[in-house]
C-alpha positions as CSV (number, residue, x, y, z in Angstrom):
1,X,140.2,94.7,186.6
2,X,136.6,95.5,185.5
3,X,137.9,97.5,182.7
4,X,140.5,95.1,181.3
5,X,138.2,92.4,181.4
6,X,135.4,94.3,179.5
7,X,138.6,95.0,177.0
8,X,139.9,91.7,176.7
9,X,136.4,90.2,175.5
10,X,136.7,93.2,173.0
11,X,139.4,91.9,171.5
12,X,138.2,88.2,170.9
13,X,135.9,89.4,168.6
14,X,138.6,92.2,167.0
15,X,141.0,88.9,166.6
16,X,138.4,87.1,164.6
17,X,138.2,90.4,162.1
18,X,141.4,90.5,161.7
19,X,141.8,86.7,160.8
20,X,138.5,87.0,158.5
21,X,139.6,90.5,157.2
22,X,143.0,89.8,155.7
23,X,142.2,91.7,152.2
24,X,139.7,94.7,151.5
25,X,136.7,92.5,149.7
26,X,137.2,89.5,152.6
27,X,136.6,93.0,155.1
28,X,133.6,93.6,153.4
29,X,132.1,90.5,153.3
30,X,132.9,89.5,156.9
31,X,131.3,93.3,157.7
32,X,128.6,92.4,155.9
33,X,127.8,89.2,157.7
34,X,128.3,91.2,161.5
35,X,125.9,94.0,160.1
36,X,123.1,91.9,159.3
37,X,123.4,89.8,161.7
38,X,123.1,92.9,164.3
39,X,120.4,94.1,162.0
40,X,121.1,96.0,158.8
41,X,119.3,96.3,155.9
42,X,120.8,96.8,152.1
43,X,119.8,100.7,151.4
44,X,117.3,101.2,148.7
45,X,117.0,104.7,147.0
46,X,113.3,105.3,147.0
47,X,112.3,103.8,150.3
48,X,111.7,106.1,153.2
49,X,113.3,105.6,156.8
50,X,112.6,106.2,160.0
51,X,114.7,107.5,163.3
52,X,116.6,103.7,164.1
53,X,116.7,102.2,160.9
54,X,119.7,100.7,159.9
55,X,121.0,100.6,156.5
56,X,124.4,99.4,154.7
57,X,125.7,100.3,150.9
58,X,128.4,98.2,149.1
59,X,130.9,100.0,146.8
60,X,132.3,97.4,144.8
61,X,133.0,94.6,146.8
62,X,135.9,97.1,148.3
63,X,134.2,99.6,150.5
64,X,131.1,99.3,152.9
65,X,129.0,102.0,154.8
66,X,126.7,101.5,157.5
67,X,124.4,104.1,158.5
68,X,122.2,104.3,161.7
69,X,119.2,106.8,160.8
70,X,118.8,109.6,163.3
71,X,116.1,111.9,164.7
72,X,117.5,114.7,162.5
73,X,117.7,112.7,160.0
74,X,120.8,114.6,157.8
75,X,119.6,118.4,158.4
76,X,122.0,119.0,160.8
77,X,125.0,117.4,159.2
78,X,125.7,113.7,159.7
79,X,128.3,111.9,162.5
80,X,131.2,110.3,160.8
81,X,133.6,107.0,161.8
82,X,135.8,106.4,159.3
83,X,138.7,103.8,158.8
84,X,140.3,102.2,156.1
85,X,140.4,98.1,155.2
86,X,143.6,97.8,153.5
87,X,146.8,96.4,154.8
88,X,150.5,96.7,153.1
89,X,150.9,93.2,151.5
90,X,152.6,91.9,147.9
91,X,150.2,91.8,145.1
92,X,150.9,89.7,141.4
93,X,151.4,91.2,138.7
94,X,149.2,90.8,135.6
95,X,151.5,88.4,133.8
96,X,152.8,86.9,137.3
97,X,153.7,83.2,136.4
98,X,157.3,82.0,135.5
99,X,159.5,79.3,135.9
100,X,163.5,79.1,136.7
101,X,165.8,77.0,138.1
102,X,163.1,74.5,137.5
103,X,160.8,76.4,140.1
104,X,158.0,77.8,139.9
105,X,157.7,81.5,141.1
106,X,154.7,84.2,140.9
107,X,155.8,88.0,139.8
108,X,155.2,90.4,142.3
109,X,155.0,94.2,143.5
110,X,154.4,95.9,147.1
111,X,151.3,97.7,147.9
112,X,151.8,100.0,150.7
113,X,154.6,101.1,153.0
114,X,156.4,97.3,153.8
115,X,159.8,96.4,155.2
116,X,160.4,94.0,152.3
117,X,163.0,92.0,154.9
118,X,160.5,91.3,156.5
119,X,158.3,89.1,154.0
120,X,161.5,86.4,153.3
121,X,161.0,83.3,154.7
122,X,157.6,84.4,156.3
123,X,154.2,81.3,155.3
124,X,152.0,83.6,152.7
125,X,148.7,82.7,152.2
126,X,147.1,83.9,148.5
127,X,143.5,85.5,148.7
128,X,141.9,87.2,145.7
129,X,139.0,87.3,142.9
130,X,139.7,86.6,139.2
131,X,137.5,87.6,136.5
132,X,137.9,84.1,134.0
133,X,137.6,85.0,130.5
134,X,133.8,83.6,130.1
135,X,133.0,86.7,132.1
136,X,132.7,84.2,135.5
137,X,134.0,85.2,139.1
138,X,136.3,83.3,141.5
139,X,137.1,83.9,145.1
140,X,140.7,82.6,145.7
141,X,142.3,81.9,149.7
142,X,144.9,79.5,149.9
143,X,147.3,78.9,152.7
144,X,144.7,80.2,156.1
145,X,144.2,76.6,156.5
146,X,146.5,74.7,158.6
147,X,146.1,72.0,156.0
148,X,146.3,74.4,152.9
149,X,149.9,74.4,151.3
150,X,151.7,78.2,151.9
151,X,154.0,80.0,149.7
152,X,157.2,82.2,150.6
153,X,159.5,84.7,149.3
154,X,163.3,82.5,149.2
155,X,166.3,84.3,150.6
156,X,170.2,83.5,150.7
157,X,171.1,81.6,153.0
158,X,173.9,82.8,155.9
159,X,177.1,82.1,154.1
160,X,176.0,82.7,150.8
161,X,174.9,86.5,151.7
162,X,177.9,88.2,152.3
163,X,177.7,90.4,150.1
164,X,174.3,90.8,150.9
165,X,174.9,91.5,154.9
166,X,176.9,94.5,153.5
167,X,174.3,96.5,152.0
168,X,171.8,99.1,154.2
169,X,168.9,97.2,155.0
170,X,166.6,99.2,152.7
171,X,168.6,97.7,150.0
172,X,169.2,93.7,151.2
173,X,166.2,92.9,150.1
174,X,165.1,95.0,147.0
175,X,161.6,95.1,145.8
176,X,162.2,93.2,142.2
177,X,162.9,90.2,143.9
178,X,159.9,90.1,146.1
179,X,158.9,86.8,144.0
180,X,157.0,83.9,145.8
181,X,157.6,80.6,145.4
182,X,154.7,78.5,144.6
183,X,156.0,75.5,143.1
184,X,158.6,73.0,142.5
185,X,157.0,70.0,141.0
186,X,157.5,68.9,136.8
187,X,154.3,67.7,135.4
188,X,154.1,64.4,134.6
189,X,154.8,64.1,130.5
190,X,157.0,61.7,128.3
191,X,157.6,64.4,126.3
192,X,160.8,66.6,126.8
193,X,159.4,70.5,127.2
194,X,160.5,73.0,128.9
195,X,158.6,75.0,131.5
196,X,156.9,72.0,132.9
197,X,156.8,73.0,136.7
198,X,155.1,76.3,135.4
199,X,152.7,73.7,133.5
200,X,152.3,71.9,136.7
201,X,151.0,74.7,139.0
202,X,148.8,76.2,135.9
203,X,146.8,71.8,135.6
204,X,146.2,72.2,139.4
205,X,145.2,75.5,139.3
206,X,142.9,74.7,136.0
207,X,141.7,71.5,138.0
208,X,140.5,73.3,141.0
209,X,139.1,76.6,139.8
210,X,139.1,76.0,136.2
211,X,141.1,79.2,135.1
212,X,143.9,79.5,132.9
213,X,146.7,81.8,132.5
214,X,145.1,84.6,130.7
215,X,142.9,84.5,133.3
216,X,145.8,86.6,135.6
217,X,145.1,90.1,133.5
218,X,141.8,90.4,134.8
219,X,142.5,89.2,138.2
220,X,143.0,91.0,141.7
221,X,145.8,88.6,143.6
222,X,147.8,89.1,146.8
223,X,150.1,87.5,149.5
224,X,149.7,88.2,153.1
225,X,151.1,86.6,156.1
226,X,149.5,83.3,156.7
227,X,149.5,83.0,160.5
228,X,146.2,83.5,162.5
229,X,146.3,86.7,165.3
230,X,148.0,85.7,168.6
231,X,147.8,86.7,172.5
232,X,151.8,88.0,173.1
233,X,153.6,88.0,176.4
234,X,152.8,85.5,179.4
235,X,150.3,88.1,180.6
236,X,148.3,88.1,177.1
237,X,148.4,91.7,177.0
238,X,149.2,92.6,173.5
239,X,147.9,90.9,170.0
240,X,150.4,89.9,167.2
241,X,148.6,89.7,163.5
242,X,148.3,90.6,160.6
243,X,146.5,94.2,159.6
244,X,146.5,95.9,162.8
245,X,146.6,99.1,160.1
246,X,144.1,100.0,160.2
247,X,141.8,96.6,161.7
248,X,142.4,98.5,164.9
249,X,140.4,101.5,164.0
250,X,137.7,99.8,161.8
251,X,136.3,97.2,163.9
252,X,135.8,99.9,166.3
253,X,133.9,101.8,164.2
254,X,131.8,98.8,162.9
255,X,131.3,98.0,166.7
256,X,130.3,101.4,167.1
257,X,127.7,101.4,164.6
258,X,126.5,98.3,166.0
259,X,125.2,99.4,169.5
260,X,123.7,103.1,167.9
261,X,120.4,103.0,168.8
262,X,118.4,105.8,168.2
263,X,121.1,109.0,167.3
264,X,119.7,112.6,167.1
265,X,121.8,113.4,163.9
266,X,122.7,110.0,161.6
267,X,125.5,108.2,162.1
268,X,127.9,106.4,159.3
269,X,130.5,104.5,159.8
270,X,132.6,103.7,156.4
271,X,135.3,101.4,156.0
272,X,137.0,102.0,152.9
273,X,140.3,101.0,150.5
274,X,143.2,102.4,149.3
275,X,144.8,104.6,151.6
276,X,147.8,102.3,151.2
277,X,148.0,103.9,147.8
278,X,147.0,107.9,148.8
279,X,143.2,107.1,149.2
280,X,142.4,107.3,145.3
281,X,140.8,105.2,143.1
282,X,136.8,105.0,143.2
283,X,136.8,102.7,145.8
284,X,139.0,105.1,148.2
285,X,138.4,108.1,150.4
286,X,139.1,110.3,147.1
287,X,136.0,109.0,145.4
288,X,132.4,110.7,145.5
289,X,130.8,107.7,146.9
290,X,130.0,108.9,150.7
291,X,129.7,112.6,149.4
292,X,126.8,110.7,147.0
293,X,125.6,108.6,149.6
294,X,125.2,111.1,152.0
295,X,123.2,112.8,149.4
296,X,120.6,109.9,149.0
297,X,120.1,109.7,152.7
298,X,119.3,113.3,152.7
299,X,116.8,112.0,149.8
């Protein structure tokens, strides 16, 4: 009982990383804010450290490490916890916006291994960062609060998918038509043009972040599910939410790092991105950034 209690309060706190962690940069930032408040400090190159010392490095927004110094500094090799902080979810593509049937719809492509019949009909919340063209950054969420609008992914309904019900289930639901709905509304003109739902969503996005639709190609967009993490079962003995891969093993390892006091070799934990996409890119396992900042420790 002692044991599933202690576990239990665990997972309060894992429930609140997974609702804060939804995308790789929102992991990072809600690391960030645990680390320093259990005591980190940003690593600087040329400053010396002592046995207990705790340091953090930030690759890009994308990928964070957090390393307790220890008695041995790096001599003997270093202690390694490492997870990754990206989740299968639908991403936009760079042109994404389009209207048809007089709705509005954003372009979209999978990242990761997803059941796509899965994501139909399911409330998507958008998080992101675009880069405007004035050179500028904005941080995007919409849909985690109850009062924020959501977006979905239509399907057909019963009696119109016959023909649908007849294909394997890899195929009901192909990838191309993964598109999210996001509007539905003209805007409000005398004039007779076309497209004017598209114009619609593109004023209120203008109005509220002040970006316009060029803005897209140099933006990093996604949907995810839009429902906070859950208790399931009358006895509250499992958790349904979003980004259990791999949540489960990184708030661990943060944790971990967290209650390292004084190690006799130095202990990292790293919490990086794309292993949904093989682990490449230079903000992925494939990259040289622990290899490098293993090196400056050693330094």
């Amino acid at each position: 009982e002692k044991e599933i209690n202690t576990a239990d309060e665990f997972c309060v706190g894992y429930k609140k990383f997974l609702d804060n962690s939804p995308v790789e940069r929102e992991a990072v930032q809600y690391s960030l804010k645990l680390a320093e408040d259990n005591g980190f400090k940003k690593f600087e190159q040329d400053k010396k450290y002592n046995p207990g010392d705790k340091v953090y490095y930030i690759n890009r927004d994308k990928a964070i490490a957090l390393a307790v110094i220890g008695k041995n500094g790096t001599k003997n090799g270093v202690k390694l916890a490492i997870a990754h902080i990206d989740s299968p979810r639908v991403d936009l593509k760079p042109n994404p916006l389009y209207e048809d049937n007089n709705l509005a719809y954003f372009k979209t492509h999978y990242y990761g291994g997803i059941k796509k019949y899965q994501w139909t009909l399911m409330p998507l919340a958008l998080h992101g960062t675009v880069v405007k063209l004035d050179g500028t950054k904005v941080d995007i969420s919409v849909g985690v609060d109850e009062n924020d609008p959501c977006f979905c992914i239509t399907d057909l309904l019963p009696h119109l998918a016959r023909e649908q019900a007849q294909k394997k289930l890899a195929q009901a639901i192909e990838g191309e038509n993964l598109n999210v709905l996001i509007g539905s509304r003209p805007y409000d003109t005398e004039d007779e043009e076309n497209e004017l739902v598209k114009l619609n969503v593109m004023k209120i996005l203008n109005d509220k972040y002040g970006i316009c639709e060029g803005d897209f190609l140099s933006a990093e967009l996604c949907l995810v599910p839009a429902q906070k993490s859950r208790d399931v079962g009358f006895d509250r003995g499992l958790i349904g939410g979003y980004g259990h891969d791999d949540k489960v093993c990184a708030y661990p390892a943060l944790k971990a790092a967290f209650d390292c006091d004084v190690p006799e070799n130095t202990c990292i934990t790293y919490l990086t991105d794309k292993e949904e996409t093989g682990s490449d890119g230079n903000t992925g396992m494939q990259s040289d950034f622990l290899r490098y900042f293993i090196y400056d420790l050693a330094k």
